[in-house]
FIKE-170667 format. One record per atom (N, C-alpha, C): residue in one letter; atom name; y, z, x. Coordinates in steps of 0.1 Angstrom, whole numbers. Example, Ala and Ser with C-alpha at 12.3 -4.5 7.8 and 13.67 -1.06 7.14 Angstrom:
<atoms>
A	N	-57	78	132 .
A	CA	-45	78	123 .
A	C	-33	78	132 .
S	N	-22	71	128 .
S	CA	-11	71	137 .
S	C	0	79	129 .
</atoms>
This chain:
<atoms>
X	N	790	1126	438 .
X	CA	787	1112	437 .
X	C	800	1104	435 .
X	N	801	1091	441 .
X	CA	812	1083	438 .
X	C	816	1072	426 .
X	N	825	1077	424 .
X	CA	828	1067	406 .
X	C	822	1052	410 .
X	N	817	1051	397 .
X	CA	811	1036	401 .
X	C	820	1023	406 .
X	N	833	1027	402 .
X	CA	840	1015	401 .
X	C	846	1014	419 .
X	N	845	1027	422 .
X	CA	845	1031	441 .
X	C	839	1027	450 .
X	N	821	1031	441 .
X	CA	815	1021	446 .
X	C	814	1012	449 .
X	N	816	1003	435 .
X	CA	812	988	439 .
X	C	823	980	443 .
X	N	836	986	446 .
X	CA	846	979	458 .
X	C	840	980	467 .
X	N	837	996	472 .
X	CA	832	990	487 .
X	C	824	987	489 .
X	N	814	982	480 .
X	CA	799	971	482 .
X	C	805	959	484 .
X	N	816	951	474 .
X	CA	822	943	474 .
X	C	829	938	489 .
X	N	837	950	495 .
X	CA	842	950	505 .
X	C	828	946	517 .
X	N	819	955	516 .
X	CA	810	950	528 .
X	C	801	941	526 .
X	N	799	932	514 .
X	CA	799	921	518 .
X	C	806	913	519 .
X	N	818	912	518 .
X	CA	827	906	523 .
X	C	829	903	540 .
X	N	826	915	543 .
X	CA	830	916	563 .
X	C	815	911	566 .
X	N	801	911	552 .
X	CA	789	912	560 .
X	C	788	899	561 .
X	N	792	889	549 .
X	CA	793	871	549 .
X	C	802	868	559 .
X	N	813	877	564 .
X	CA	821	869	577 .
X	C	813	873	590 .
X	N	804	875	588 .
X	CA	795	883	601 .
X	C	787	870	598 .
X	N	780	870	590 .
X	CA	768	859	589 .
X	C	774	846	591 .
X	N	784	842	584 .
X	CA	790	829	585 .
X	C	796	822	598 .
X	N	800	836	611 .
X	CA	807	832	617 .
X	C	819	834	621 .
X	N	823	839	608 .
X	CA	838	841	611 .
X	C	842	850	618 .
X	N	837	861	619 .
X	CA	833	868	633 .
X	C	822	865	640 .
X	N	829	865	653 .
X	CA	819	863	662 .
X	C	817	877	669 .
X	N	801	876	678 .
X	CA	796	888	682 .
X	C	806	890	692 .
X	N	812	906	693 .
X	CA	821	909	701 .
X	C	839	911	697 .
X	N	835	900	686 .
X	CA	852	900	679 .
X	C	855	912	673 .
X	N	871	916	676 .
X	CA	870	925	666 .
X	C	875	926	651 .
X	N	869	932	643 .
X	CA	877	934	628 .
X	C	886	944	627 .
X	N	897	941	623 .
X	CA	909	944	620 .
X	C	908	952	605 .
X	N	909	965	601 .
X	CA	908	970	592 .
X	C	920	969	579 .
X	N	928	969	589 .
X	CA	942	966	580 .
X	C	946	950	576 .
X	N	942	938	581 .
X	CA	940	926	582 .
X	C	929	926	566 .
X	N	917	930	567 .
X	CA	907	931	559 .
X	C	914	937	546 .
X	N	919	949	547 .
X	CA	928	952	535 .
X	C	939	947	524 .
X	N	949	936	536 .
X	CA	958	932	529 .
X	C	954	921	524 .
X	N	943	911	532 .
X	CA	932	900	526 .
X	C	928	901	516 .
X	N	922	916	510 .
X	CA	915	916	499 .
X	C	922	923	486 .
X	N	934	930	495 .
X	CA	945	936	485 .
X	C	941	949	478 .
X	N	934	954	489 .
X	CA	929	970	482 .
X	C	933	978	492 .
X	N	934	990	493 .
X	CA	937	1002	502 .
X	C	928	1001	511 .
X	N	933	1009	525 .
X	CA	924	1006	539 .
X	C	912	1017	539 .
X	N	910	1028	529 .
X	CA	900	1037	524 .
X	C	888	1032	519 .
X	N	886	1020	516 .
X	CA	872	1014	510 .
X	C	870	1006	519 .
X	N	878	999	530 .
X	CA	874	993	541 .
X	C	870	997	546 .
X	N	875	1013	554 .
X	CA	869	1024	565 .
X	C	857	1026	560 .
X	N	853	1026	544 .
X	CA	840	1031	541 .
X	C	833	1020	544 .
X	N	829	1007	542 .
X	CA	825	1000	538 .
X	C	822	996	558 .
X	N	828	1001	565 .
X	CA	831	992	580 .
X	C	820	1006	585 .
X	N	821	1019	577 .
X	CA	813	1029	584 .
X	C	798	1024	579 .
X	N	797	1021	572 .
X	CA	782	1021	564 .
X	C	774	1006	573 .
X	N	784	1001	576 .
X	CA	782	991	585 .
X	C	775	994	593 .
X	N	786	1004	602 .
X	CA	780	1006	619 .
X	C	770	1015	616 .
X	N	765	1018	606 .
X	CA	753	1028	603 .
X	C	738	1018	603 .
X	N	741	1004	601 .
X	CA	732	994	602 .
X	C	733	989	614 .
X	N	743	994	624 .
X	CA	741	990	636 .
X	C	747	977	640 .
X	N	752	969	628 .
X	CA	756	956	627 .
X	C	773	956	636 .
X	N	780	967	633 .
X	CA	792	969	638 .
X	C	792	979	650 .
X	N	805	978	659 .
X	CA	804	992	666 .
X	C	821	998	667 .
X	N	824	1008	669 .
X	CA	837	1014	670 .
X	C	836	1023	685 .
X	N	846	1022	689 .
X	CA	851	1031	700 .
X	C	871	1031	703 .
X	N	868	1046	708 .
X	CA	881	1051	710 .
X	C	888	1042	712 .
X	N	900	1035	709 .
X	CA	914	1030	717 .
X	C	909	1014	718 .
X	N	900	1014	711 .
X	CA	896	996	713 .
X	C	890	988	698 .
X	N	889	999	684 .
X	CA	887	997	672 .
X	C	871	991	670 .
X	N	870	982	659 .
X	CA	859	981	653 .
X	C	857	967	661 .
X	N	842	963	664 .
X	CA	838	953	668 .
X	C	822	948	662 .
X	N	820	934	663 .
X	CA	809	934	657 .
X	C	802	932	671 .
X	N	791	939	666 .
X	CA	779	941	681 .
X	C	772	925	681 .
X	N	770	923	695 .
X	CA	764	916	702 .
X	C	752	916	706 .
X	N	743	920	691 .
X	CA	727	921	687 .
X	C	724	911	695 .
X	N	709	910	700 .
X	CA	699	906	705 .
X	C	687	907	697 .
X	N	677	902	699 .
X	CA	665	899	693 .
X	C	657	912	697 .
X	N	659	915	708 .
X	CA	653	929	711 .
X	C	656	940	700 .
X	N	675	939	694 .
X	CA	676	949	682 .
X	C	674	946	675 .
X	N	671	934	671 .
X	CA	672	930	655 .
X	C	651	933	655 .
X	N	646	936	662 .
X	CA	632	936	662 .
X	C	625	947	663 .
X	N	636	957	668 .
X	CA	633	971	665 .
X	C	633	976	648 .
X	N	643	968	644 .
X	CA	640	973	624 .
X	C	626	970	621 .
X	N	617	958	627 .
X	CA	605	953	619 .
X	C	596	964	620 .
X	N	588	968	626 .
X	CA	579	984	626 .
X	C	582	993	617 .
X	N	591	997	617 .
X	CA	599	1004	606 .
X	C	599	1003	595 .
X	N	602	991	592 .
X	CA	600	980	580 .
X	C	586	978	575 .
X	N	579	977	584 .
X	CA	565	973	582 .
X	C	558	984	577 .
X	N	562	999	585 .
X	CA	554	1012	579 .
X	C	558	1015	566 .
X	N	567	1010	563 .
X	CA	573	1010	553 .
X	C	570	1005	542 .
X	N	566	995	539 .
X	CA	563	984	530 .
X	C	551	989	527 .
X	N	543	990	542 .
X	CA	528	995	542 .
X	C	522	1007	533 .
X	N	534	1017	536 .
X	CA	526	1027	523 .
X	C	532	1020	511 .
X	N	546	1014	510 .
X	CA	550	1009	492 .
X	C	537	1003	486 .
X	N	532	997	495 .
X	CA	519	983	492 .
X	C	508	993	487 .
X	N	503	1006	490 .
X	CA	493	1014	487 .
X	C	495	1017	477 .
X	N	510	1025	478 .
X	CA	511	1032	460 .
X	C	513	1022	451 .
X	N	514	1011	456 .
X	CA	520	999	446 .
X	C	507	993	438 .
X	N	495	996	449 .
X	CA	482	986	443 .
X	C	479	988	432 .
X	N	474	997	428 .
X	CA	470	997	412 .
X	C	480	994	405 .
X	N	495	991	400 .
X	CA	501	988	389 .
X	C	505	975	396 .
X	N	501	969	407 .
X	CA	506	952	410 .
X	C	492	951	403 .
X	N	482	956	406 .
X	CA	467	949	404 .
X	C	466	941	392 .
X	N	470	953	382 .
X	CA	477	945	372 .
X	C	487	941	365 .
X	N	494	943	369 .
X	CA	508	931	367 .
X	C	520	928	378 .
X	N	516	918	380 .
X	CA	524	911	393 .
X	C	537	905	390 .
X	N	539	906	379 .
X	CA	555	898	371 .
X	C	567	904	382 .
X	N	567	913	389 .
X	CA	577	914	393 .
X	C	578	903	408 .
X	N	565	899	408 .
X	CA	569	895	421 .
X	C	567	879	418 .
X	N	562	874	407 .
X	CA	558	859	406 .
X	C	570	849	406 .
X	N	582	852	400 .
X	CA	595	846	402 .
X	C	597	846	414 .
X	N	599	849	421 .
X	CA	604	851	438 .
X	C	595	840	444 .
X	N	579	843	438 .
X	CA	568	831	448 .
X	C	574	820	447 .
X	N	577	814	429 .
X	CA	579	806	419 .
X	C	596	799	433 .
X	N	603	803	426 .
X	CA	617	801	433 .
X	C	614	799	454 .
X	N	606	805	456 .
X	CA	607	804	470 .
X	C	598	788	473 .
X	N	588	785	468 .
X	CA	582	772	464 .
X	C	592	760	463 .
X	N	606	765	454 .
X	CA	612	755	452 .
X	C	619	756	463 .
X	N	623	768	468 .
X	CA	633	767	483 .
X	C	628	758	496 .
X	N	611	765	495 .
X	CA	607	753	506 .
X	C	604	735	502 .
X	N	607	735	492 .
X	CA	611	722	487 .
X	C	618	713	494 .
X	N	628	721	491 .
X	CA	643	719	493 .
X	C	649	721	507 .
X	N	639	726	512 .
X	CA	646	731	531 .
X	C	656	745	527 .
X	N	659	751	515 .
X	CA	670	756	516 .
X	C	667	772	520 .
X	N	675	770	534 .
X	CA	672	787	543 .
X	C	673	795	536 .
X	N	685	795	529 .
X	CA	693	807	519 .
X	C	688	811	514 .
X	N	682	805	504 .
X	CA	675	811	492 .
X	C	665	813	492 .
X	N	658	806	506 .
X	CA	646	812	512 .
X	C	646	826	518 .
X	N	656	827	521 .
X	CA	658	844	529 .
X	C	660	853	515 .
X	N	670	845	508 .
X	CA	674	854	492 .
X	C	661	864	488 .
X	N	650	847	485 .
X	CA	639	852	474 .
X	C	631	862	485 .
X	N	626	860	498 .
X	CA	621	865	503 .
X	C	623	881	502 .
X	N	638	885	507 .
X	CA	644	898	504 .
X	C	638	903	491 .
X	N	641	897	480 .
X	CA	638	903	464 .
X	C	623	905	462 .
X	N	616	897	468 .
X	CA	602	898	468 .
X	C	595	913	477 .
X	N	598	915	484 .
X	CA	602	926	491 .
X	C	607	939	489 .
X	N	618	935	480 .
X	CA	627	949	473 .
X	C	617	950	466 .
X	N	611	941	454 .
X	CA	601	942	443 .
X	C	590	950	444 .
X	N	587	945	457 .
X	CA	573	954	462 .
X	C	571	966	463 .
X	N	586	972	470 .
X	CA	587	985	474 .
X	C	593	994	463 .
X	N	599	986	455 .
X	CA	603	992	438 .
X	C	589	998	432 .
X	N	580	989	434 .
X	CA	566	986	430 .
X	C	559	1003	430 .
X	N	566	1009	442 .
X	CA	560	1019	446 .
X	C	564	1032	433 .
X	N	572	1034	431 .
X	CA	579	1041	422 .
X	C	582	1054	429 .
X	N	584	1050	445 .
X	CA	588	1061	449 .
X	C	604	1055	455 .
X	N	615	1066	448 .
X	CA	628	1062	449 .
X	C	631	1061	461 .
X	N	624	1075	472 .
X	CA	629	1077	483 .
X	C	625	1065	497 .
X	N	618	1061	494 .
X	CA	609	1048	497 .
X	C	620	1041	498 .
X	N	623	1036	483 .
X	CA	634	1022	482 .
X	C	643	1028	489 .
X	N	651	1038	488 .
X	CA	663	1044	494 .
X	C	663	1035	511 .
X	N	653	1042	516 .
X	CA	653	1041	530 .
X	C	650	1027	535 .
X	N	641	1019	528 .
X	CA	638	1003	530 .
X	C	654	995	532 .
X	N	660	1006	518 .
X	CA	672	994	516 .
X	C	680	998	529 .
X	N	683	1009	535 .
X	CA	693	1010	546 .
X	C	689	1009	556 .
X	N	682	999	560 .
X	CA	680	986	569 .
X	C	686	978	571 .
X	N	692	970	562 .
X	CA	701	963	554 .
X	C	694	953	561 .
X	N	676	945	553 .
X	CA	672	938	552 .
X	C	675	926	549 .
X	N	682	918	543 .
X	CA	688	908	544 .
X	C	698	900	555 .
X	N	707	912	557 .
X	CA	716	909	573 .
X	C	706	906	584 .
X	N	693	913	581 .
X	CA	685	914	592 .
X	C	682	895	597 .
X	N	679	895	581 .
X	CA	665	884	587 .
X	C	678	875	587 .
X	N	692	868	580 .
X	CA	699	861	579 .
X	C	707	860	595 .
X	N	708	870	598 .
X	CA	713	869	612 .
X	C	705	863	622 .
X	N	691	868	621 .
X	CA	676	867	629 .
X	C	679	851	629 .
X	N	679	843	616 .
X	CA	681	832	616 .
X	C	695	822	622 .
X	N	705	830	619 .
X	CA	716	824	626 .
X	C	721	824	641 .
X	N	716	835	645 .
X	CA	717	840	662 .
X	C	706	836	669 .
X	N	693	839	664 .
X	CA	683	837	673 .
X	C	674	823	669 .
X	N	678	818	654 .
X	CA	671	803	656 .
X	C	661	805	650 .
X	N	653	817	647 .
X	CA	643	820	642 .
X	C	643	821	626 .
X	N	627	814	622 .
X	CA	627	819	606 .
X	C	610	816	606 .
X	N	605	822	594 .
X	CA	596	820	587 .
X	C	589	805	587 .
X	N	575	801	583 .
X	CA	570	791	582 .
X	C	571	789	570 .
X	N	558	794	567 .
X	CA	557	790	549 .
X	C	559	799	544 .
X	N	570	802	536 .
X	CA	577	814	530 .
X	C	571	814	513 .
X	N	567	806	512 .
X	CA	558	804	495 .
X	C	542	811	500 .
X	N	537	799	504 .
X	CA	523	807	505 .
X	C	520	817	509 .
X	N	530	822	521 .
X	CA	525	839	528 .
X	C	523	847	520 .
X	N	537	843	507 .
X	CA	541	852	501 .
X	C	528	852	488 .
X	N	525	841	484 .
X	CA	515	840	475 .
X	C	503	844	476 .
X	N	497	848	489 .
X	CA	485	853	496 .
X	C	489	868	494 .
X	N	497	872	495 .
X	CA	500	892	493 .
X	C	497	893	476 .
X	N	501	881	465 .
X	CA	501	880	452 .
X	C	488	882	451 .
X	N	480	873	456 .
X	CA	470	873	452 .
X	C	457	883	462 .
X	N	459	893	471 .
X	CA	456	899	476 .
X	C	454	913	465 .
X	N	470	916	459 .
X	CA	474	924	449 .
X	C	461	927	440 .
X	N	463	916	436 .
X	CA	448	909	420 .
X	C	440	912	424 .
X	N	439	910	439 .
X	CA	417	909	434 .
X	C	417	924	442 .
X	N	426	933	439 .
X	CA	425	943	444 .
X	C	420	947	461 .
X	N	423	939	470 .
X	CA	419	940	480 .
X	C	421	954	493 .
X	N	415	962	494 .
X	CA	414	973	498 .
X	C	422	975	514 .
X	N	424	964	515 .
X	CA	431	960	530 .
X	C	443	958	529 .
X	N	451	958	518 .
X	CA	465	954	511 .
X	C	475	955	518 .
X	N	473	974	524 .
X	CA	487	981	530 .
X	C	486	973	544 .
X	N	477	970	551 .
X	CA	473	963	561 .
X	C	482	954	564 .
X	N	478	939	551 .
X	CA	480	932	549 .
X	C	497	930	547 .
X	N	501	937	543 .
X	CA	515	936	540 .
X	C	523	939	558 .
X	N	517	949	560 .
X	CA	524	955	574 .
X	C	523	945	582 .
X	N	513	936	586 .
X	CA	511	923	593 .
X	C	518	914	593 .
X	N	520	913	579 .
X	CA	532	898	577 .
X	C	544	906	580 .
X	N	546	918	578 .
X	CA	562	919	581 .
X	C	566	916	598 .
X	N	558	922	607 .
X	CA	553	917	616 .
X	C	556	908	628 .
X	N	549	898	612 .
X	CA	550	884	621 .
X	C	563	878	616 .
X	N	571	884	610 .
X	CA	583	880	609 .
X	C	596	880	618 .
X	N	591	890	625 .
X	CA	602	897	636 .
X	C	606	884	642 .
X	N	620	884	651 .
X	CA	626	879	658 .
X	C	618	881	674 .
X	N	616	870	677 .
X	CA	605	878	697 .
X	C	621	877	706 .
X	N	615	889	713 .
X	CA	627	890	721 .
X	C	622	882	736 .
</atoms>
């Protein structure tokens, strides 16, 4: 296992390359410079390499011989291949999850709570943020580790933030959809795992 402090450089590090991905600052096709990234951030080129492989393991980056690291020139077609995946996913979390959301939803009522104010506000960000956490919550919900493990290396947030920046695409009503699964939870509704797998769904990017 890697010392914590190893870790969380190069979490540090890959969000660093994953906000210059989102933001722009790379563009699809450009390439990243590993040693550029290094002396930028003033750490050794070993947590970059890690941090740039864990990347292209989300498919977000690509590497080849004699031409280095590049960020891939996703399409809606890939970014739409994670949702099924995502969705079977969630869909059993949602099962094992029912009985302890049935009764107590606390983990997910702040996320509804804050995402209400996001659609307030028009604000994407923290509309995609709370969405994500709402999400993680659910699938934490399950209390199966290996579940969350594999949800999270999706890297569900890149997904939908990109979905949004490249393809134009987002959510409608990001409060209520989400408040309709809350309350699906409650009244115990036997359709749940269903229910969840649908909305993830209809989230996808159409190619």
């Amino acid at each position: 296992m890697s010392p914590p402090v190893v870790h969380s450089l190069r979490k540090q590090i890959r969000e660093h390359i994953v906000e210059g991905i989102v933001s722009g600052r790379w563009q699809p096709g450009q390439r990243i410079v590993e040693r550029r990234i290094a002396v930028e951030l003033q750490v050794s080129q070993t947590p970059v390499r890690e941090a740039l492989r864990e990347l292209e393991a989300l498919r977000l980056i690509e590497s080849a011989p004699n031409k280095g690291v590049r960020v891939r020139a996703l399409t809606a077609a890939d970014l739409e291949e994670i949702y099924p995946v995502r969705a079977g996913l969630e869909q059993i979390a949602a099962e094992l999850a029912a009985e302890r959301l049935a009764t107590d939803v606390s983990a997910l009522e702040p996320e509804v709570t804050a995402l209400y104010e996001a659609d307030r506000h028009g604000d994407a960000e923290a509309q995609v943020g709370h969405t994500v956490a709402f999400h993680r919550a659910l699938v934490a919900a399950s209390g199966n580790s290996v579940l969350l493990h594999t949800w999270e290396s999706l890297g569900i947030e890149i997904v939908t933030a990109l979905s949004i920046r490249w393809l134009g695409t987002r959510q409608q009503s990001f409060a209520e959809e989400h408040q309709e699964l809350v309350d699906a939870f409650v009244r115990r509704d036997p359709r749940i795992g269903e229910l969840v797998k649908v909305h993830v769904l209809n989230c996808a990017p159409r190619a």
